[in-house]
VEXMARGU-185111 format. One record per atom (N, C-alpha, C): atom name; residue in three letters; x, y, z; residue number from 1. Coordinates in Angstrom, 1 decimal. Example, Ala and Ser with C-alpha at 12.3 -4.5 7.8 and 13.67 -1.06 7.14 Angstrom:
2
- atom; type; X; Y; Z; seq
- N; ALA; 13.2; -5.7; 7.8; 1
- CA; ALA; 12.3; -4.5; 7.8; 1
- C; ALA; 13.2; -3.3; 7.8; 1
- N; SER; 12.8; -2.2; 7.1; 2
- CA; SER; 13.7; -1.1; 7.1; 2
- C; SER; 12.9; 0.0; 7.9; 2
END
This chain:
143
- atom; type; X; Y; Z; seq
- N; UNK; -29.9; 18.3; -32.9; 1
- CA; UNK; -28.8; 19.2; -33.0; 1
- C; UNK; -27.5; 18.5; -33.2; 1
- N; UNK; -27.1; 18.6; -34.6; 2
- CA; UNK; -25.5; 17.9; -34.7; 2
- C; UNK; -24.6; 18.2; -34.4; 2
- N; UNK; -23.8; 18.0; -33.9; 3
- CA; UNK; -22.4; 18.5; -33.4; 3
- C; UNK; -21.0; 17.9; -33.8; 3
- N; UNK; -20.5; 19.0; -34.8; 4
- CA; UNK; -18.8; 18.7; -35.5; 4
- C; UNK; -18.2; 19.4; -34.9; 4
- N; UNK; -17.0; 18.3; -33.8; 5
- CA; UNK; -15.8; 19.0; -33.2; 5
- C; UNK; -15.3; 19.7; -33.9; 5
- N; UNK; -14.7; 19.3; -35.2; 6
- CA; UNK; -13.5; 20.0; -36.2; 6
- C; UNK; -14.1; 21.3; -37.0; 6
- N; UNK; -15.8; 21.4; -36.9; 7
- CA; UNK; -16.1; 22.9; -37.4; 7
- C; UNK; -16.8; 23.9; -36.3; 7
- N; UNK; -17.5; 23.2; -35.5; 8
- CA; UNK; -18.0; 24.3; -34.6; 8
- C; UNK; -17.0; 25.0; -33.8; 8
- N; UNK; -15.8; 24.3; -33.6; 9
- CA; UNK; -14.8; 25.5; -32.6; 9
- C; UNK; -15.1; 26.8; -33.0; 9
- N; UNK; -14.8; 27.7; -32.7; 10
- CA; UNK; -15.5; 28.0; -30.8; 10
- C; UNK; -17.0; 27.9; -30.7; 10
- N; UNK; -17.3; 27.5; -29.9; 11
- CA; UNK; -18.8; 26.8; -29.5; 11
- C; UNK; -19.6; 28.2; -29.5; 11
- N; UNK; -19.0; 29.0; -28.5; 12
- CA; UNK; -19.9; 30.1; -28.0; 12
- C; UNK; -19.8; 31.2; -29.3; 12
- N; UNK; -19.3; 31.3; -30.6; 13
- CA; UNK; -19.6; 31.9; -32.1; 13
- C; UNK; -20.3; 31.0; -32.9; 13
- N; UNK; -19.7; 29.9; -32.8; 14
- CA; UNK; -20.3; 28.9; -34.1; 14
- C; UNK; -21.6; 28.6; -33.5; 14
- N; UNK; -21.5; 27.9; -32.4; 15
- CA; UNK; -23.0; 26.9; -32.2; 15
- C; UNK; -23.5; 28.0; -30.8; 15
- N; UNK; -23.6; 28.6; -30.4; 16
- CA; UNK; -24.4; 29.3; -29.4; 16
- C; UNK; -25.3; 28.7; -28.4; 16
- N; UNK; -26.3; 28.0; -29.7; 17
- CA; UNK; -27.3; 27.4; -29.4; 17
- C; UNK; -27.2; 26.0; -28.3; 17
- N; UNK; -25.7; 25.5; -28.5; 18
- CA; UNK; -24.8; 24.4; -27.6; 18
- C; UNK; -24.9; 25.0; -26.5; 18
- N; UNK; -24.6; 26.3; -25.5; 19
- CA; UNK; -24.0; 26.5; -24.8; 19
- C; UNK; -24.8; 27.4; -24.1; 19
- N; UNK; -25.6; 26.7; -22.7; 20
- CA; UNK; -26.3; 26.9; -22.1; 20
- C; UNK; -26.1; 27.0; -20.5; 20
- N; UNK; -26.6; 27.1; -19.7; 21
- CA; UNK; -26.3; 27.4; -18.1; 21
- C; UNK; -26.8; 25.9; -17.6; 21
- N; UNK; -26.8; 25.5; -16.6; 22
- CA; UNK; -27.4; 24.3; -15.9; 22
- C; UNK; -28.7; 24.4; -16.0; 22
- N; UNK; -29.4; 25.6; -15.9; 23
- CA; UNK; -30.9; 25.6; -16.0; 23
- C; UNK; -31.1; 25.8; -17.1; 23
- N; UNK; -30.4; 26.2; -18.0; 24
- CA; UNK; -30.9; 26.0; -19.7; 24
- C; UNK; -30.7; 27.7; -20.2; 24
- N; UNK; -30.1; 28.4; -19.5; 25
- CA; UNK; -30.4; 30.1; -19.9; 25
- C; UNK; -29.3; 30.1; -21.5; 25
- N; UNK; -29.6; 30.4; -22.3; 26
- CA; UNK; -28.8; 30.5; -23.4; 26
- C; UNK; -27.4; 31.4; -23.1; 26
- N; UNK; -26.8; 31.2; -23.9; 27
- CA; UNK; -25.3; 32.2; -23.7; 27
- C; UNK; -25.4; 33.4; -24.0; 27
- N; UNK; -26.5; 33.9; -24.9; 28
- CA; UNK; -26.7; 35.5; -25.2; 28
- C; UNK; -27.5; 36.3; -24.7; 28
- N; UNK; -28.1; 35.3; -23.1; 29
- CA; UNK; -28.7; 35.7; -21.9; 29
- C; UNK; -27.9; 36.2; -20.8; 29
- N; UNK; -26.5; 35.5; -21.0; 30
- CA; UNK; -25.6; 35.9; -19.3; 30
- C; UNK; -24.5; 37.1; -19.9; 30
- N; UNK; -25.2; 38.1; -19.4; 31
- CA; UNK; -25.0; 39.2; -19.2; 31
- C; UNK; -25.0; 40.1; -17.9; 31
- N; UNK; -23.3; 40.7; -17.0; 32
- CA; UNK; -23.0; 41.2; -16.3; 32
- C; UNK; -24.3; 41.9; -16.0; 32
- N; UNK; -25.2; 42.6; -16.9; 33
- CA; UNK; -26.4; 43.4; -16.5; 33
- C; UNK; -27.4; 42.9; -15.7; 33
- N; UNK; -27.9; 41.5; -16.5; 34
- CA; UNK; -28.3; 40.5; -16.0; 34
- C; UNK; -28.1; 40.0; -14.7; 34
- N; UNK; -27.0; 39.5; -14.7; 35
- CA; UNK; -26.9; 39.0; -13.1; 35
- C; UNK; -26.9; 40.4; -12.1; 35
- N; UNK; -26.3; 41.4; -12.3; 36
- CA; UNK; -26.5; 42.5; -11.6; 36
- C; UNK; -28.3; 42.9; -11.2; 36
- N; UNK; -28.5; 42.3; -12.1; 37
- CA; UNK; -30.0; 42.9; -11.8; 37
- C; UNK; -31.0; 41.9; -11.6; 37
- N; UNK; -29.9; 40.8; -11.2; 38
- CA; UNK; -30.7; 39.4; -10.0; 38
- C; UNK; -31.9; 38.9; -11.6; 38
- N; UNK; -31.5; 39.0; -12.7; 39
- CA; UNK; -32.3; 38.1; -13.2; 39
- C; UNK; -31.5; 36.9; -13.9; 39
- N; UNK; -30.3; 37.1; -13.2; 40
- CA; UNK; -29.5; 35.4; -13.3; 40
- C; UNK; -28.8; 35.1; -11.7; 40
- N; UNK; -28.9; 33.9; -12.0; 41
- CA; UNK; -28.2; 33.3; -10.0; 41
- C; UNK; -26.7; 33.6; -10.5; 41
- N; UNK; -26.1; 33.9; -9.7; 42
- CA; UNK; -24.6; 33.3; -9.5; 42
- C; UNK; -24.4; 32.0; -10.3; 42
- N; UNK; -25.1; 30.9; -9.2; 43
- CA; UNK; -25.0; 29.9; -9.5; 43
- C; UNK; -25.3; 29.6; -11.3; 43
- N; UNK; -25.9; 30.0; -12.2; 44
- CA; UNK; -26.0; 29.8; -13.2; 44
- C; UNK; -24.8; 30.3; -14.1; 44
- N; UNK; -23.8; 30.8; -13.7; 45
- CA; UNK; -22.0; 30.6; -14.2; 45
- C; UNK; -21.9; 30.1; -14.4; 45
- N; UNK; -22.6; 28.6; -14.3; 46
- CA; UNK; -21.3; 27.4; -13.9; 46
- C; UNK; -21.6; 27.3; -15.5; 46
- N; UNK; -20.3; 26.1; -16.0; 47
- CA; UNK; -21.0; 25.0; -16.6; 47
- C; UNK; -21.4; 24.3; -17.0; 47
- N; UNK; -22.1; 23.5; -17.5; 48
- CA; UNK; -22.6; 22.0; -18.2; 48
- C; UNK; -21.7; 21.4; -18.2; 48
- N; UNK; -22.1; 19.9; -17.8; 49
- CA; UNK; -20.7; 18.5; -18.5; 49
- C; UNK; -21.3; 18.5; -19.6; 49
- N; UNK; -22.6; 18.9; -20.5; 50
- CA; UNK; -22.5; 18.8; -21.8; 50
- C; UNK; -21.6; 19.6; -22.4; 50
- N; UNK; -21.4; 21.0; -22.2; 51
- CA; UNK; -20.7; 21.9; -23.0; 51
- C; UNK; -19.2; 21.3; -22.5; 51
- N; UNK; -18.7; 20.9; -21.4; 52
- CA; UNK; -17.3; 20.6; -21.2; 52
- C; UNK; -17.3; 19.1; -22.1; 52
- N; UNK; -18.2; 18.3; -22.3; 53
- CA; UNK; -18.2; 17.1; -23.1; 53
- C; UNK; -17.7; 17.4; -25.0; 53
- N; UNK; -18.4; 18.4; -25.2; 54
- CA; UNK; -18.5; 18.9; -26.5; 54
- C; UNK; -16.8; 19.7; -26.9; 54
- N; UNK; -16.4; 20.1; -25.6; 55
- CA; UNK; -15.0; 20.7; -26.0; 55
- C; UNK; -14.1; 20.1; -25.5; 55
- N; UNK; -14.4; 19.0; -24.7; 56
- CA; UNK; -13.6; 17.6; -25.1; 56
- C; UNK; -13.5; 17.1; -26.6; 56
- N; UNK; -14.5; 16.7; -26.9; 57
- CA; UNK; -14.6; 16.4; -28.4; 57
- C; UNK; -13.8; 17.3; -29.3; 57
- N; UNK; -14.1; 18.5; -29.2; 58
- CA; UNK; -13.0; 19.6; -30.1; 58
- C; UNK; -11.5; 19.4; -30.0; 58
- N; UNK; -11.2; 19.6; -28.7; 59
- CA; UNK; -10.1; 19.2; -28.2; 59
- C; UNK; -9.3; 17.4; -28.8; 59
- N; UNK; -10.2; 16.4; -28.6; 60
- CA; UNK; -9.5; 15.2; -29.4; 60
- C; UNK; -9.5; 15.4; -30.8; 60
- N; UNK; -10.3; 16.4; -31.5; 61
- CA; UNK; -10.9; 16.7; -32.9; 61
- C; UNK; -9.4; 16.9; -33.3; 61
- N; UNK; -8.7; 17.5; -32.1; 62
- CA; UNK; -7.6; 18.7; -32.5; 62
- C; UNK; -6.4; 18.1; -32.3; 62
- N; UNK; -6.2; 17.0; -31.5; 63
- CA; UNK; -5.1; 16.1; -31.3; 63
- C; UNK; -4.7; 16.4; -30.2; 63
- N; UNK; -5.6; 16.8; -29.1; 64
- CA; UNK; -5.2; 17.3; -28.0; 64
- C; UNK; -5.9; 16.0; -26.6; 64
- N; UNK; -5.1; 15.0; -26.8; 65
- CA; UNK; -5.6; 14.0; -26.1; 65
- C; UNK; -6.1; 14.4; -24.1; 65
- N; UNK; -4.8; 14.8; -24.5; 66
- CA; UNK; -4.4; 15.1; -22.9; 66
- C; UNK; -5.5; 16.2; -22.4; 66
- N; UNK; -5.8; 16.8; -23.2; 67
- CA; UNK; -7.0; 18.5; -22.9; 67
- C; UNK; -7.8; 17.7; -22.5; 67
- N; UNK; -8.4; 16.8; -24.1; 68
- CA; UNK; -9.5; 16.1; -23.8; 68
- C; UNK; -10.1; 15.6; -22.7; 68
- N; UNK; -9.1; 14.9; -22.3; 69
- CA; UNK; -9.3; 13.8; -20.8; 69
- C; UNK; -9.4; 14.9; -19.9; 69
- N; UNK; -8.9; 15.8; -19.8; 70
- CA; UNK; -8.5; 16.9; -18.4; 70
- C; UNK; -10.4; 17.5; -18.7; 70
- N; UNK; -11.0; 18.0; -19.7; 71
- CA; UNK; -12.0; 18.1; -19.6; 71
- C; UNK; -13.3; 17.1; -19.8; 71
- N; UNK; -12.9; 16.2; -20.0; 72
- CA; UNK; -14.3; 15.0; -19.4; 72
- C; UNK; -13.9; 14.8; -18.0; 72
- N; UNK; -13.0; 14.6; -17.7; 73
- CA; UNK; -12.8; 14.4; -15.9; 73
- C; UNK; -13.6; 15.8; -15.4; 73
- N; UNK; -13.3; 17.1; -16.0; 74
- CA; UNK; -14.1; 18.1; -15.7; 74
- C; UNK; -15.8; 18.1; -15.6; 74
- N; UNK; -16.2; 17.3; -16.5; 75
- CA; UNK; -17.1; 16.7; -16.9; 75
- C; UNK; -18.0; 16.2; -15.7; 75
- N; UNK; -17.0; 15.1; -15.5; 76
- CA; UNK; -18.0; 14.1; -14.5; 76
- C; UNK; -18.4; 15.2; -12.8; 76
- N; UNK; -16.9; 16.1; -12.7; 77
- CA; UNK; -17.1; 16.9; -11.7; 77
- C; UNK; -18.0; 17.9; -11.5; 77
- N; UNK; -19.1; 18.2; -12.7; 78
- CA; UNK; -19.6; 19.3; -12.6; 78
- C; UNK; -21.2; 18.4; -11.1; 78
- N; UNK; -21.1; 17.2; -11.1; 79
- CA; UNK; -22.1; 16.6; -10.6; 79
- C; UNK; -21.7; 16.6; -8.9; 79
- N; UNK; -20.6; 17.0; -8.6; 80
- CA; UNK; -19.4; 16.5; -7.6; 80
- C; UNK; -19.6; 17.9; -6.3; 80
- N; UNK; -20.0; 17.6; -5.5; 81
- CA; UNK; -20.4; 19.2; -4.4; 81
- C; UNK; -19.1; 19.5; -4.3; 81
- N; UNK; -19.0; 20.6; -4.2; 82
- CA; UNK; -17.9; 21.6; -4.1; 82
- C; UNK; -16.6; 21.1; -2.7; 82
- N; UNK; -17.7; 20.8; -1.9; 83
- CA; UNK; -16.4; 20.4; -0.5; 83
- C; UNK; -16.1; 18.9; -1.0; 83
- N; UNK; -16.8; 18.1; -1.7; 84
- CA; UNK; -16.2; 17.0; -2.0; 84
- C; UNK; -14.5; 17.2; -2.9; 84
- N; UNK; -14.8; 17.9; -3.8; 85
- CA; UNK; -13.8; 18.2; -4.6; 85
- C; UNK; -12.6; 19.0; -3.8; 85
- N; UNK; -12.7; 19.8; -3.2; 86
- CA; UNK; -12.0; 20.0; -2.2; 86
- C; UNK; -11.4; 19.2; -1.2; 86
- N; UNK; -11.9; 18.3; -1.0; 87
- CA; UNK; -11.6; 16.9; 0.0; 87
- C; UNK; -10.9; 16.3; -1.5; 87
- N; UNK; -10.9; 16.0; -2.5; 88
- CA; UNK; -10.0; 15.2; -3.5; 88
- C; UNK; -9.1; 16.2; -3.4; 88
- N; UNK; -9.1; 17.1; -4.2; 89
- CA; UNK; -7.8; 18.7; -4.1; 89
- C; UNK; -6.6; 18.3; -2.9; 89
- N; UNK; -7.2; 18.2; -1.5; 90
- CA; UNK; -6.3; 17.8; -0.6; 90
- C; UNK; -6.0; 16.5; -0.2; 90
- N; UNK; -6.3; 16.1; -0.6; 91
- CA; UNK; -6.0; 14.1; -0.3; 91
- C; UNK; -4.9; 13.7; -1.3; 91
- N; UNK; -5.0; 14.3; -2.7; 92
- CA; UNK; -4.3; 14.4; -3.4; 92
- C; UNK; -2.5; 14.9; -3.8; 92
- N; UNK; -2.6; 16.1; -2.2; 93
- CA; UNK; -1.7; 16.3; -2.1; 93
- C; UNK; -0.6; 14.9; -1.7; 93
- N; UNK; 0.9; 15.4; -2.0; 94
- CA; UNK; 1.8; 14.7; -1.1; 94
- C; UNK; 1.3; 14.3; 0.3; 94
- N; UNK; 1.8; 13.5; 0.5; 95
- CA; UNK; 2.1; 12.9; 1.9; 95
- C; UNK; 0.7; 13.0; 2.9; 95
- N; UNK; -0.4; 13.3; 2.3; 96
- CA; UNK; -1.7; 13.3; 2.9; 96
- C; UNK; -2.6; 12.3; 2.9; 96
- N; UNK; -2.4; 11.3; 2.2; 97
- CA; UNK; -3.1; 10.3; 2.0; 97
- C; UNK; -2.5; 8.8; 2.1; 97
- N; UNK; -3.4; 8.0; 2.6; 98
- CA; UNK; -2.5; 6.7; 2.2; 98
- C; UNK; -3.1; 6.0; 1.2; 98
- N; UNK; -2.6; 4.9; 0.9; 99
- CA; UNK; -3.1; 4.6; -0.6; 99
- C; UNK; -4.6; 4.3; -0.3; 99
- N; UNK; -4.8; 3.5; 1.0; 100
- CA; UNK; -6.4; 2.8; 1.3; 100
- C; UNK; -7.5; 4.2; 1.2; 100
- N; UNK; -6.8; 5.2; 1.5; 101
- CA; UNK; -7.7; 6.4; 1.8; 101
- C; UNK; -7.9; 7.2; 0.4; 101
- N; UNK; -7.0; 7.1; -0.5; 102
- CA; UNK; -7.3; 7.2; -2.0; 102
- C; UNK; -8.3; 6.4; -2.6; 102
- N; UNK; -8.1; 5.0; -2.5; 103
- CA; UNK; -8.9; 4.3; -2.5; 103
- C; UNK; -10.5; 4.1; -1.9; 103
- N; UNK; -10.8; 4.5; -0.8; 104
- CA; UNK; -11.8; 5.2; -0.6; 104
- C; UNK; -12.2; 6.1; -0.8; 104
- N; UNK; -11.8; 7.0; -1.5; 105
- CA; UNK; -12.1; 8.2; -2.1; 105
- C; UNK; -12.4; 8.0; -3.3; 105
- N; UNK; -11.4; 7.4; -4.3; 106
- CA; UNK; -11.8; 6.8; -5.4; 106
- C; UNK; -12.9; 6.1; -5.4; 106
- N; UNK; -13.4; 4.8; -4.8; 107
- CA; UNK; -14.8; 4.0; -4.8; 107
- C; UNK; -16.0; 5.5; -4.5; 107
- N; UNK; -15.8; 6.3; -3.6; 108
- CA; UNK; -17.1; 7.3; -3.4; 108
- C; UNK; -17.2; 8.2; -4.4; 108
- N; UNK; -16.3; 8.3; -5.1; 109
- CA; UNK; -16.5; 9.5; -6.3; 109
- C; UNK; -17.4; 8.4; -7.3; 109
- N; UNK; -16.8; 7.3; -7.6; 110
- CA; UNK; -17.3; 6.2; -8.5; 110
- C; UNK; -18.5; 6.0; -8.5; 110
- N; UNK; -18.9; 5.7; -6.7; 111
- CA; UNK; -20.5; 5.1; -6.4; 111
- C; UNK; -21.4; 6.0; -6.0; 111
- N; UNK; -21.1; 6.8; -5.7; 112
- CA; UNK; -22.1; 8.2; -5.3; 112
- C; UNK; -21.9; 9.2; -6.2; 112
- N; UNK; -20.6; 9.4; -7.4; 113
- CA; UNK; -21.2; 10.5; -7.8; 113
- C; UNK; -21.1; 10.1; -9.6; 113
- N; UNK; -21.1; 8.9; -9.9; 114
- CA; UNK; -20.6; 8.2; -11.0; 114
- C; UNK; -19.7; 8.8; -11.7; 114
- N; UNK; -18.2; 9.7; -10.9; 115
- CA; UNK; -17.3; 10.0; -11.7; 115
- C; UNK; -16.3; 8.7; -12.0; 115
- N; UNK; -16.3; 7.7; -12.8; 116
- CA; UNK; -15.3; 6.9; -13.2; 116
- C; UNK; -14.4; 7.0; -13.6; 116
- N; UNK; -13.9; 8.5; -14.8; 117
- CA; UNK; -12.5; 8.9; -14.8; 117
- C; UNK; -12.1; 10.0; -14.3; 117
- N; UNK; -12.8; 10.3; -12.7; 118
- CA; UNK; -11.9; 10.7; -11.9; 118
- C; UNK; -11.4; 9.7; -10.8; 118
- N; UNK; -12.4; 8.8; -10.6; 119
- CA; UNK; -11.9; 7.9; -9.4; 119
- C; UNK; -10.7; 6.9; -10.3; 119
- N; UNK; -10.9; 6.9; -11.6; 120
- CA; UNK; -9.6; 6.0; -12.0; 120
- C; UNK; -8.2; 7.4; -12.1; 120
- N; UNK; -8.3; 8.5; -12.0; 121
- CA; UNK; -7.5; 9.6; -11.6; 121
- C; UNK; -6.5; 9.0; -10.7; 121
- N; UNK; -7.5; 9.3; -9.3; 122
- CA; UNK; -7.3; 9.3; -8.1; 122
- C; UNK; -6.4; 7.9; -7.4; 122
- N; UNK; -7.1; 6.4; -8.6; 123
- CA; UNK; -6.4; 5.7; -8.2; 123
- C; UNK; -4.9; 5.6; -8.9; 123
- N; UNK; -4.9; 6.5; -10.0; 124
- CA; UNK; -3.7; 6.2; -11.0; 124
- C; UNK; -2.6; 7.1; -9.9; 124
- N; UNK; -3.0; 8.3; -9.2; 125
- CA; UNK; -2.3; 8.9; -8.5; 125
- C; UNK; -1.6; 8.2; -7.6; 125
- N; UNK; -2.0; 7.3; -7.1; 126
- CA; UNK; -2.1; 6.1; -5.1; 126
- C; UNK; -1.6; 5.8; -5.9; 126
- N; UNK; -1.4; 4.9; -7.4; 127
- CA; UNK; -0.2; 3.7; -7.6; 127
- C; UNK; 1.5; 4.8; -8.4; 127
- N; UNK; 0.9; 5.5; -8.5; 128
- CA; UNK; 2.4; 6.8; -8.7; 128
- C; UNK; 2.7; 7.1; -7.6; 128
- N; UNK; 1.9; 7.8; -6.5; 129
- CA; UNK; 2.5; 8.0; -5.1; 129
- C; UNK; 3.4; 7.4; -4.5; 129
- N; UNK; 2.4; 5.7; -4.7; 130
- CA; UNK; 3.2; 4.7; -3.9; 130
- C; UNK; 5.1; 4.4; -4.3; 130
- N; UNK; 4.8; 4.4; -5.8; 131
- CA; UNK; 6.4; 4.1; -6.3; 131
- C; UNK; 7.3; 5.4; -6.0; 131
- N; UNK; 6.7; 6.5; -6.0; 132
- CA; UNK; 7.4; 7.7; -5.8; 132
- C; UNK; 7.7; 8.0; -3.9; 132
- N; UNK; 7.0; 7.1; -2.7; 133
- CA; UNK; 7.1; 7.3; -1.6; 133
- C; UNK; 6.5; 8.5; -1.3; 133
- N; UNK; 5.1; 8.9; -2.1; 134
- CA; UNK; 4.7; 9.9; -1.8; 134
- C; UNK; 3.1; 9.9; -0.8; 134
- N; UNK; 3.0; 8.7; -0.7; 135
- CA; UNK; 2.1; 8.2; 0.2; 135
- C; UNK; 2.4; 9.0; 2.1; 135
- N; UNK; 1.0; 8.9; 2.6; 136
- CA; UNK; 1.5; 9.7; 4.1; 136
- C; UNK; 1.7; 7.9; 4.7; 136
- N; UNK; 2.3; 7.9; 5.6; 137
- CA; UNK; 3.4; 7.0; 6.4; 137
- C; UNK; 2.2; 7.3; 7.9; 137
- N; UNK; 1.7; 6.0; 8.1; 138
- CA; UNK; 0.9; 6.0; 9.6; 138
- C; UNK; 2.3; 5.8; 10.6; 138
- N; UNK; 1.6; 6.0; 11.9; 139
- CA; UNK; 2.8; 5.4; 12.7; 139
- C; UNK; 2.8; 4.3; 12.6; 139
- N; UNK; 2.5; 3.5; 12.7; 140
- CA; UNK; 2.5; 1.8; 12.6; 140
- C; UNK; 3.6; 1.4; 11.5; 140
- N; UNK; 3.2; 2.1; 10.7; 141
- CA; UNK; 4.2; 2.2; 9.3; 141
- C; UNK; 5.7; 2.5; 9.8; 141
- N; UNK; 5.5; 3.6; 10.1; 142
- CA; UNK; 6.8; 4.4; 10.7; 142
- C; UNK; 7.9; 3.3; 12.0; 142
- N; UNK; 7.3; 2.4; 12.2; 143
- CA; UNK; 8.2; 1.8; 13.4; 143
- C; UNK; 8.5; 0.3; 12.7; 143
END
């Protein structure tokens, strides 16, 4: 199956056959009827880091660097359990984290879920935080 960023845009008209569910259900399968009638999970919405991989590729095809990256990072997180990412979402915030605990966060996304450009995200965020004073301040810190 070949795939040209610069002609298949939009995936789900041009290539169809790209763009499938986690268990493999085609796109001209997921139909509101369908799931209504429990012969698709919920869970089969989601999906693919292939299909988010492939519109990455369109996206740099297009000169859209910054898309691109925002969807391979999407990418790596399709592998990533939901409260995990939620635990990044909030760590992430201001003043919630300190840099070591970014940093820990960063190495477990890395080593348990092999997201590498999100844990380099997370750490690019800890060294912006830090220059911006946006790091959380322990007491120890504080005196």
């Amino acid at each position: 199956m070949d795939f040209d960023p610069r002609s298949d845009y939009p995936l789900g008209s041009r290539r169809p056959e790209l763009v499938t569910t986690p268990a493999g259900t085609p796109l001209e399968q997921l139909t509101l009827t369908a799931l209504r009638d429990g012969r698709i999970d919920p869970a089969e919405l989601r999906t693919t880091s292939e299909t988010l991989r492939r519109q990455a590729a369109i996206a740099r095809a297009a000169g859209r660097a910054e898309l691109a990256d925002n969807l391979e990072r999407a990418a790596e997180l399709v592998a990533v359990p939901d409260d995990v990412i939620l635990d990044v979402y909030t760590a992430l915030r201001p003043r919630r984290s300190t840099a070591s605990e970014l940093d820990e966060l960063a190495e477990r996304l890395e080593s348990r879920y092999g997201a590498g450009l999100v844990a380099a995200f997370v750490r690019e965020a800890a060294a912006v935080y830090a220059g911006r004073g946006l790091l959380k301040v322990t007491r120890a810190e504080a005196f």
